[in-house]
Biopython code that builds the backbone (N, CA, C, O; Angstrom):
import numpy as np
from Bio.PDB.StructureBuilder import StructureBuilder

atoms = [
    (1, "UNK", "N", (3.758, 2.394, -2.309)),
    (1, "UNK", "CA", (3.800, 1.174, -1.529)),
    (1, "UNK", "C", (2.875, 1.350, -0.328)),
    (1, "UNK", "O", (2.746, 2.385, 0.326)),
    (2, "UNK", "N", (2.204, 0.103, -0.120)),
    (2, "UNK", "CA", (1.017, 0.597, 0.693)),
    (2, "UNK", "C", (1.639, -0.821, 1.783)),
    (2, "UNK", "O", (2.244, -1.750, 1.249)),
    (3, "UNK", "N", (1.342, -0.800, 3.591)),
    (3, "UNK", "CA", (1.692, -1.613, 4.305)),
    (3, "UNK", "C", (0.975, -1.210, 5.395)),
    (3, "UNK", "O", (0.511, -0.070, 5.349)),
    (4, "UNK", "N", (0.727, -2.031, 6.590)),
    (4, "UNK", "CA", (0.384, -2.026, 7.614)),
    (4, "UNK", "C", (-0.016, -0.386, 8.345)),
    (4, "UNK", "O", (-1.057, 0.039, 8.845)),
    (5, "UNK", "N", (1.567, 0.347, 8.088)),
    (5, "UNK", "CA", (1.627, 1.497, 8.700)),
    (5, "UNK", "C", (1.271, 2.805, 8.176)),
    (5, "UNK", "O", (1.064, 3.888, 8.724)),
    (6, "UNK", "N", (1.256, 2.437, 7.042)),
    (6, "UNK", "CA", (1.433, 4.106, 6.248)),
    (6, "UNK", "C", (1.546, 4.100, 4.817)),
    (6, "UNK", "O", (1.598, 3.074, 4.139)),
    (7, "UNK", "N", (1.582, 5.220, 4.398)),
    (7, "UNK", "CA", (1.788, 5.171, 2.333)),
    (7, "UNK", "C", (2.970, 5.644, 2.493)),
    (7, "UNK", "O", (3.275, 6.461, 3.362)),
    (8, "UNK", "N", (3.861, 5.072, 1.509)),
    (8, "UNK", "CA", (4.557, 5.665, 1.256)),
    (8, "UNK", "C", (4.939, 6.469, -0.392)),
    (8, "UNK", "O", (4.450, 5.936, -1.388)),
    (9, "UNK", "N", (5.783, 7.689, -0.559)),
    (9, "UNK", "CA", (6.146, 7.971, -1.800)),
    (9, "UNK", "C", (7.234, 8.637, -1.525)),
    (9, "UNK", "O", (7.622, 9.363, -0.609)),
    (10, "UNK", "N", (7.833, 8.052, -2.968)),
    (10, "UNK", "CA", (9.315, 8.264, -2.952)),
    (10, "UNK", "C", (9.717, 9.162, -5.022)),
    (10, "UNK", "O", (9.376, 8.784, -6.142)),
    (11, "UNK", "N", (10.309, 10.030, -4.674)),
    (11, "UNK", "CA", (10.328, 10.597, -5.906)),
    (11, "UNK", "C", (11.853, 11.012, -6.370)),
    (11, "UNK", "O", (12.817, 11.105, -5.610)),
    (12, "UNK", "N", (11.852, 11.180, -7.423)),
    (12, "UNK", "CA", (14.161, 11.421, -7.810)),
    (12, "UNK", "C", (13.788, 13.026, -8.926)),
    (12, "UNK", "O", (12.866, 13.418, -9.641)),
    (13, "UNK", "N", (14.625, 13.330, -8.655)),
    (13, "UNK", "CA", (15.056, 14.603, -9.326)),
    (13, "UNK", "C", (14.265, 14.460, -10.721)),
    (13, "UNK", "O", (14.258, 13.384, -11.319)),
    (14, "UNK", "N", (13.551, 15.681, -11.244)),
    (14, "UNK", "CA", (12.906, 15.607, -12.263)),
    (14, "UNK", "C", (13.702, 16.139, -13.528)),
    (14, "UNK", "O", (13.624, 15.813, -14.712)),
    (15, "UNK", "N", (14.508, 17.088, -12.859)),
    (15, "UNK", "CA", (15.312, 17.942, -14.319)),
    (15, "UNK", "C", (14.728, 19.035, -14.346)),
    (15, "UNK", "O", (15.304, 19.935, -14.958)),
    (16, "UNK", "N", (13.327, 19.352, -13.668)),
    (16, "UNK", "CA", (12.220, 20.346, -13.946)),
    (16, "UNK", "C", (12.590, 21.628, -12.771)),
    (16, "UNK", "O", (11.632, 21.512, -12.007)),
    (17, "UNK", "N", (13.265, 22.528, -12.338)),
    (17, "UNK", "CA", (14.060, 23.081, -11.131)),
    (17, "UNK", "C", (12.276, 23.500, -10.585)),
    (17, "UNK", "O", (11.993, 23.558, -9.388)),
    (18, "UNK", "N", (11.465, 23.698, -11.453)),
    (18, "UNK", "CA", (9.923, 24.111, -10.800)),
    (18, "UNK", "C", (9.236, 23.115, -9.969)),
    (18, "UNK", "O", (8.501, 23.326, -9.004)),
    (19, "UNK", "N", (9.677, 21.717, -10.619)),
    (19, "UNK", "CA", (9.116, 20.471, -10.018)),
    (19, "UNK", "C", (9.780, 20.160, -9.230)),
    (19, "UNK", "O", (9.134, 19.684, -8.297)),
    (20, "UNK", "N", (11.198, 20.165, -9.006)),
    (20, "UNK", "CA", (12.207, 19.858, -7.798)),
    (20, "UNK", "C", (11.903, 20.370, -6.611)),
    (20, "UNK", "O", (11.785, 19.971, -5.452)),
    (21, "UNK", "N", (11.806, 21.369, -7.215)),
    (21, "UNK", "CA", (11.492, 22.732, -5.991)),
    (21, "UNK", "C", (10.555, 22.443, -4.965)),
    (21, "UNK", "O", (10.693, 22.488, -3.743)),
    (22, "UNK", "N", (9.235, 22.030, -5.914)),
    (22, "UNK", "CA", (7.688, 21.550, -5.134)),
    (22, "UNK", "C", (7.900, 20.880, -4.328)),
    (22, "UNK", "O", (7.372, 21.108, -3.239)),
    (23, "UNK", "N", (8.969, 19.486, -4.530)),
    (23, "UNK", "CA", (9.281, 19.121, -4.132)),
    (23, "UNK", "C", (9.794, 18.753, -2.813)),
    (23, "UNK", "O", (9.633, 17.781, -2.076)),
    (24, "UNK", "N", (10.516, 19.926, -2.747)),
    (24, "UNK", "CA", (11.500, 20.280, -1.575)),
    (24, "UNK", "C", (12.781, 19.088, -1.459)),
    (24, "UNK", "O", (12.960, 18.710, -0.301)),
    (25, "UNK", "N", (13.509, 18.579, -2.294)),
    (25, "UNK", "CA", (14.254, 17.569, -2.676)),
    (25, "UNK", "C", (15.659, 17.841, -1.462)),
    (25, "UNK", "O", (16.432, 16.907, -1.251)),
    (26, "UNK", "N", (15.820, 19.007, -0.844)),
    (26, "UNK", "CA", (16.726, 19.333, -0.251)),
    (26, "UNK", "C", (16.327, 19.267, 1.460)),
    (26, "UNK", "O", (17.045, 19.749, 2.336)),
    (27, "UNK", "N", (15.146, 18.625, 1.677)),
    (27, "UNK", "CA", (14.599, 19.049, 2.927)),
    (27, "UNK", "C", (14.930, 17.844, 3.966)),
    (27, "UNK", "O", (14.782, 16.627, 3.863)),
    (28, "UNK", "N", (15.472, 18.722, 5.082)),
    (28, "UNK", "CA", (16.368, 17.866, 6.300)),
    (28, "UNK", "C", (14.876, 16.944, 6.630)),
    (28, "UNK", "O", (13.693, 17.237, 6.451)),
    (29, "UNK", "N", (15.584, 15.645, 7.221)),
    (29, "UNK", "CA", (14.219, 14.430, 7.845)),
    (29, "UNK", "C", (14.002, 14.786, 8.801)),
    (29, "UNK", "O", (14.764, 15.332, 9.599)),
    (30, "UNK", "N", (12.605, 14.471, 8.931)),
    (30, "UNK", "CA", (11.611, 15.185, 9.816)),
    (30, "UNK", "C", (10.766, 14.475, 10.185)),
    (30, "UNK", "O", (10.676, 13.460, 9.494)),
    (31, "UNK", "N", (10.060, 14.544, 11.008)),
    (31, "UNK", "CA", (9.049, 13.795, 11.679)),
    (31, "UNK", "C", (7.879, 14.757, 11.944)),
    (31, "UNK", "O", (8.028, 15.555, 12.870)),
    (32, "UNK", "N", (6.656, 14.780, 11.196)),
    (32, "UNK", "CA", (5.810, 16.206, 11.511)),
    (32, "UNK", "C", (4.133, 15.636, 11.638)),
    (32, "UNK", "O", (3.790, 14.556, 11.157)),
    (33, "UNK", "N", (3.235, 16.512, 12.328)),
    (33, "UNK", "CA", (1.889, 15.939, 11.972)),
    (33, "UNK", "C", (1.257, 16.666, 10.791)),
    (33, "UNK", "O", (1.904, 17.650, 10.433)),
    (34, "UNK", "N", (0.310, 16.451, 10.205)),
    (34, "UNK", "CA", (-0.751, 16.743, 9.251)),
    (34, "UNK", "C", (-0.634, 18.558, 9.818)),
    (34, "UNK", "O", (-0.744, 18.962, 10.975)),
    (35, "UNK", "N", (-0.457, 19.130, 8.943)),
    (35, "UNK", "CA", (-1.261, 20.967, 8.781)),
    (35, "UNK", "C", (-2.157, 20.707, 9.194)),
    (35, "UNK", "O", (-2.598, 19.570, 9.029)),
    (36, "UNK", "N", (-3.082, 22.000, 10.191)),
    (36, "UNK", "CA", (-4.130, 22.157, 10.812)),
    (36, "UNK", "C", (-5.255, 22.730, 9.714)),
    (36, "UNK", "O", (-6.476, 22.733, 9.868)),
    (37, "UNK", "N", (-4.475, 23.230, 8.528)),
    (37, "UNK", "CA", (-6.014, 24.165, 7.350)),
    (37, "UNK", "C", (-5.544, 22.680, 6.732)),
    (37, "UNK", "O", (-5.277, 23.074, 5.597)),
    (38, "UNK", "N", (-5.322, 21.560, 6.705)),
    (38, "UNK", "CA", (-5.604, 20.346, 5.948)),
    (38, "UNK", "C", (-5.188, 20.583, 4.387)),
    (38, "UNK", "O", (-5.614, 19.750, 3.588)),
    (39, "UNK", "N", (-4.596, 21.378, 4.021)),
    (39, "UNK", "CA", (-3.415, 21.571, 3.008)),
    (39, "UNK", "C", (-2.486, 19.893, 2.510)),
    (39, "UNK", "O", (-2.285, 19.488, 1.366)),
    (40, "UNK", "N", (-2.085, 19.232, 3.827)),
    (40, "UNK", "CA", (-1.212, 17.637, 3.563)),
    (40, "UNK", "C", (-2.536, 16.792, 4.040)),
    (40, "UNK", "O", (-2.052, 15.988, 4.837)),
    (41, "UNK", "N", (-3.801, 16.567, 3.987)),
    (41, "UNK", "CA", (-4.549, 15.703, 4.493)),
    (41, "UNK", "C", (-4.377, 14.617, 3.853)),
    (41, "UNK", "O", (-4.736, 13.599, 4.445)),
    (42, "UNK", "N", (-3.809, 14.467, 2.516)),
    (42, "UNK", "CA", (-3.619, 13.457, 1.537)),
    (42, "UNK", "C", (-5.144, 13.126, 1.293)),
    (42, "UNK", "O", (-5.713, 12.062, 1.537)),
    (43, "UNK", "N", (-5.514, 13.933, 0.917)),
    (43, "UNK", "CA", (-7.291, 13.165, 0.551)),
    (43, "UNK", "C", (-8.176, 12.790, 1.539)),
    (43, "UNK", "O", (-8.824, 11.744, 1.526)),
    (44, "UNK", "N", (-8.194, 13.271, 2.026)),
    (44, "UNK", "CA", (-8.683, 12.446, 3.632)),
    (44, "UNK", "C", (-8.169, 11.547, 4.115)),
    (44, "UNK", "O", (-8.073, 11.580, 5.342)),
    (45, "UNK", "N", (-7.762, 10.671, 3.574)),
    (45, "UNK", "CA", (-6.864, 9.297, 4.317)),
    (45, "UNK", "C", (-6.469, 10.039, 5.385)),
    (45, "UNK", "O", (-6.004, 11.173, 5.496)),
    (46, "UNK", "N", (-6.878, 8.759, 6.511)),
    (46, "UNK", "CA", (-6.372, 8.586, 8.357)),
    (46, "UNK", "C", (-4.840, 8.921, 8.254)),
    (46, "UNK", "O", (-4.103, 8.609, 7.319)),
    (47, "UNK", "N", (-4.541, 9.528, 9.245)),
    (47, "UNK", "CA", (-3.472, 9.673, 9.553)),
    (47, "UNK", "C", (-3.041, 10.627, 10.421)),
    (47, "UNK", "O", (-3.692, 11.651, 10.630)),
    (48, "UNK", "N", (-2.112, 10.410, 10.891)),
    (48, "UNK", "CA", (-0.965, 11.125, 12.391)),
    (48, "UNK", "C", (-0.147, 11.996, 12.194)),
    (48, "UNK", "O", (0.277, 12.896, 12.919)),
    (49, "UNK", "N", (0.186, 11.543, 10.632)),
    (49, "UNK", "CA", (1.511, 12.293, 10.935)),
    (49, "UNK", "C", (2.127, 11.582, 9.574)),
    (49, "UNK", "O", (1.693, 10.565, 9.032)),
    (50, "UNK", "N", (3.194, 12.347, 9.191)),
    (50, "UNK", "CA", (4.794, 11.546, 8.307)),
    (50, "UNK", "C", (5.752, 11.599, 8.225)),
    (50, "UNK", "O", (6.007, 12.585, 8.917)),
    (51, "UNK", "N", (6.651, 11.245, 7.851)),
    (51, "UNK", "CA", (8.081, 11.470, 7.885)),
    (51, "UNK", "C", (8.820, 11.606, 6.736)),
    (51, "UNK", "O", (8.857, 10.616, 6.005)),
    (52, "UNK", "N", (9.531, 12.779, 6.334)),
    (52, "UNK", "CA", (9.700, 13.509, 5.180)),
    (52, "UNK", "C", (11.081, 13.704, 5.157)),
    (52, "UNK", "O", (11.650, 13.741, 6.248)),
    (53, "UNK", "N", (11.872, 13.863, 3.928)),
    (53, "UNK", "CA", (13.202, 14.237, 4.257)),
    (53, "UNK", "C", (13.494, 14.040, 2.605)),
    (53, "UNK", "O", (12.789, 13.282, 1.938)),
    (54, "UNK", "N", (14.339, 14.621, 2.161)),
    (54, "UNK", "CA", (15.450, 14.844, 0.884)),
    (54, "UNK", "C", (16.709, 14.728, 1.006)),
    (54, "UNK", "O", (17.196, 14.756, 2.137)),
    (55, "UNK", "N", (17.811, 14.515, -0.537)),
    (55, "UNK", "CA", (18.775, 14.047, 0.136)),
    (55, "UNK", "C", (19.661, 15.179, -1.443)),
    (55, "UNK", "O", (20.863, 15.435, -1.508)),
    (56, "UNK", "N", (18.732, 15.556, -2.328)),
    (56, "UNK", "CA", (19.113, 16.747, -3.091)),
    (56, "UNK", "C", (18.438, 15.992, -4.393)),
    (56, "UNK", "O", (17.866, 16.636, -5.273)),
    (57, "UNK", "N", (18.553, 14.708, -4.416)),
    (57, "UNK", "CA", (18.230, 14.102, -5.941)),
    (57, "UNK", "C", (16.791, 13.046, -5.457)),
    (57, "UNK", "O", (16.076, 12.604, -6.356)),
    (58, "UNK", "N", (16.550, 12.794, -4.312)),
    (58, "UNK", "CA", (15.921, 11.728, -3.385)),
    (58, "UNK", "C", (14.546, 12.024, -2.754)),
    (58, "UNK", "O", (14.790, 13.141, -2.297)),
    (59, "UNK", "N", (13.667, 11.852, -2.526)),
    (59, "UNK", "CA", (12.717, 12.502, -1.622)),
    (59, "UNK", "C", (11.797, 11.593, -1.645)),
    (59, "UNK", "O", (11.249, 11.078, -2.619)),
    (60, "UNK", "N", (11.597, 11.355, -0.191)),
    (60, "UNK", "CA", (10.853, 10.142, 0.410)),
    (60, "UNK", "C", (9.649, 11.462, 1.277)),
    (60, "UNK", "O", (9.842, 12.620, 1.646)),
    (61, "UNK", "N", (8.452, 10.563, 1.318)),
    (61, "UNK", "CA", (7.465, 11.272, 2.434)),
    (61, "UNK", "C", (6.548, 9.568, 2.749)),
    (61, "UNK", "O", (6.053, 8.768, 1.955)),
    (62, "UNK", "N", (6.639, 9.567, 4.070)),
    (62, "UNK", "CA", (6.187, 8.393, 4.623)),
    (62, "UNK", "C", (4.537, 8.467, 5.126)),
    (62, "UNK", "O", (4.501, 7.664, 6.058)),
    (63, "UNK", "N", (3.763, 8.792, 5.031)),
    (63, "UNK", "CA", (2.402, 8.674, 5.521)),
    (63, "UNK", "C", (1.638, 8.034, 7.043)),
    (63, "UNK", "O", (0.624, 7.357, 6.873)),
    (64, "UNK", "N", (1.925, 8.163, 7.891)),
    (64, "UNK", "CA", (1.619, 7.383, 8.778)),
    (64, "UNK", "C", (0.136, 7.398, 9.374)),
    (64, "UNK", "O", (-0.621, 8.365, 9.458)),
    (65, "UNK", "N", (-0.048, 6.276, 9.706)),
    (65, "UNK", "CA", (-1.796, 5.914, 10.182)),
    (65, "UNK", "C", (-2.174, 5.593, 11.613)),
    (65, "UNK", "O", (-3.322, 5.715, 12.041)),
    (66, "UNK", "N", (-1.028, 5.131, 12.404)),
    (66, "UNK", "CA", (-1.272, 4.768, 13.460)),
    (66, "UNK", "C", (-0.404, 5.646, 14.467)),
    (66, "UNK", "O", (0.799, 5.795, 14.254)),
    (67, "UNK", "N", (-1.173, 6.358, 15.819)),
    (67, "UNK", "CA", (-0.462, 6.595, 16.346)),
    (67, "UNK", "C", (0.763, 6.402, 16.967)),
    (67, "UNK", "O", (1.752, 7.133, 16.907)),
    (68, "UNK", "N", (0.554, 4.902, 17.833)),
    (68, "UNK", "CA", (1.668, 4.761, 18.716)),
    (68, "UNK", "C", (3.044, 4.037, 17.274)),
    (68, "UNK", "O", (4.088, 3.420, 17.486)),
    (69, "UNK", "N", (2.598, 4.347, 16.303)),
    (69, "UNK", "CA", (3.846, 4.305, 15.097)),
    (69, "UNK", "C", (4.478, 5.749, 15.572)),
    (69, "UNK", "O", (5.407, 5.865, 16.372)),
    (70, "UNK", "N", (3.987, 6.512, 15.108)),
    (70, "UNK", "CA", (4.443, 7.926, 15.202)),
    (70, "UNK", "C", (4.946, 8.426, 16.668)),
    (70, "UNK", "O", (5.692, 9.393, 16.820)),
    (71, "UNK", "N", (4.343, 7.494, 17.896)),
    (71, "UNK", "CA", (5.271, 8.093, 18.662)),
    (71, "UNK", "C", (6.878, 7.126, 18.703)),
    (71, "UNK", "O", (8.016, 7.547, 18.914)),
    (72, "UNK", "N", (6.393, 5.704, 18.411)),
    (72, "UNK", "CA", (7.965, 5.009, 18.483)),
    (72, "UNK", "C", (8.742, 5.956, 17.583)),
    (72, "UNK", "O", (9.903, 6.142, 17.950)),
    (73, "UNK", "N", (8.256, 6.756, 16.204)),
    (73, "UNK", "CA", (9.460, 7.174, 15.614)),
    (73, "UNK", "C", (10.174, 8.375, 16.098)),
    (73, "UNK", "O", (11.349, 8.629, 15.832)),
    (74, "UNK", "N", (9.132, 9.330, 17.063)),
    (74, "UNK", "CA", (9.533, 10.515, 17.509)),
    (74, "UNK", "C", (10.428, 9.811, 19.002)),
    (74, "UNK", "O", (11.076, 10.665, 19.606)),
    (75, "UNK", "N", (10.474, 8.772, 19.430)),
    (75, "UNK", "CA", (11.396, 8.486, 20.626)),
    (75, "UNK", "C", (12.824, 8.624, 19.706)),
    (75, "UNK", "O", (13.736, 9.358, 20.087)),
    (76, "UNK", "N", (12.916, 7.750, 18.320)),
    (76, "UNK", "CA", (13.638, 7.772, 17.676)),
    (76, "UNK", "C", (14.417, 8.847, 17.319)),
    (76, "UNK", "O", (15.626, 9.064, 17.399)),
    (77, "UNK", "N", (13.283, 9.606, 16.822)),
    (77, "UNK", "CA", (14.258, 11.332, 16.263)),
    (77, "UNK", "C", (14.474, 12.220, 17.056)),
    (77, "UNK", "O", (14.970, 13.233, 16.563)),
    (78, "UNK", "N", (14.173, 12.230, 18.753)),
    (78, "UNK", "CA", (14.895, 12.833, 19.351)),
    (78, "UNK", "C", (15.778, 12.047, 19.781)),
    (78, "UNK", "O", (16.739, 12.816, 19.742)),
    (79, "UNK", "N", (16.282, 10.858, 20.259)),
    (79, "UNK", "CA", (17.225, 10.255, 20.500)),
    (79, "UNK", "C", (18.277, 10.372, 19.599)),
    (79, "UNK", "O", (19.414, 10.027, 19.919)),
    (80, "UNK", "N", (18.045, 10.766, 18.650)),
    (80, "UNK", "CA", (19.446, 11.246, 17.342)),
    (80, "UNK", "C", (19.241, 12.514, 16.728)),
    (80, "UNK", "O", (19.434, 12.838, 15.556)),
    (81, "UNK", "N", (18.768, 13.270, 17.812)),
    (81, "UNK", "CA", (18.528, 14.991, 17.732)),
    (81, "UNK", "C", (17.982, 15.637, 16.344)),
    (81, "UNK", "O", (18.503, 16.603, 15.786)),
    (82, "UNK", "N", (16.952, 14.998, 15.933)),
    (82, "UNK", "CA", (16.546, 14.999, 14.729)),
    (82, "UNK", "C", (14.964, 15.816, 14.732)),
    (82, "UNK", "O", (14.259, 15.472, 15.681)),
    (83, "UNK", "N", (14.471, 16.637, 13.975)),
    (83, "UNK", "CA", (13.182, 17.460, 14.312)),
    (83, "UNK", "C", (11.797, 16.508, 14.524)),
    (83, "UNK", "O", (11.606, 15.610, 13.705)),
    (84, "UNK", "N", (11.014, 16.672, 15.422)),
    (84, "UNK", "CA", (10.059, 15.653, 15.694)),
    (84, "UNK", "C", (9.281, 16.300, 16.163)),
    (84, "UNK", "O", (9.574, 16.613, 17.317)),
    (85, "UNK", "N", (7.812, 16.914, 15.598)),
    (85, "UNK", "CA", (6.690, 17.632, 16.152)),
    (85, "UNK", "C", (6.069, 16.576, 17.211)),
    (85, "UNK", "O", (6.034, 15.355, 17.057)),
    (86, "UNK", "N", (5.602, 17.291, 18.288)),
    (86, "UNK", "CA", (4.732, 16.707, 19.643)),
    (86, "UNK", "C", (3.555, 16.163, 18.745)),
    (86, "UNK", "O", (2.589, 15.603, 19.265)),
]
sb = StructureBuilder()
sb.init_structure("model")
sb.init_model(0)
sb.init_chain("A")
sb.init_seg("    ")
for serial, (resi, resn, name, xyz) in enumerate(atoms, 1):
    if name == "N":
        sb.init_residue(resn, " ", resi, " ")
    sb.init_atom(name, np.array(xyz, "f"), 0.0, 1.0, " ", f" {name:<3s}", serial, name[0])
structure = sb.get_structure()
């Protein structure tokens, strides 16, 4: 799903414990910027930052493009003590 702010992708349990894994299907929500060796650059596509999280069967990663997006969400995830890279 593509919108104003960001890409998003959303993925469900594969059955595959190798593909789950890659995954990280278990991983607490987060608010993080792009790796510095450009490992998550997503292809080059612009971007700040995303917001990632699993729920064991669930796994969302949000893409974000615009800064002052990424800082309204980090007011957000520390206001509900939630991990949020500077």
């Amino acid at each position: 799903m593509e919108n104003n702010y960001g890409r998003e992708v959303v993925a469900t349990a594969t059955g595959d414990p190798i593909a789950d894994q890659a995954m990280d299907l278990k991983r607490p929500l987060s608010l993080r910027r792009p790796c510095r060796c450009g490992c998550d650059s997503r292809g080059g596509e612009k971007g700040v930052g995303y917001v990632t999280g699993g729920s064991g069967k669930h796994f969302v990663s949000v893409w974000l493009e615009h800064e002052d997006v990424y800082q309204a969400l980090q007011a957000i995830f520390w206001a509900h003590n939630l991990p949020a890279e500077v």
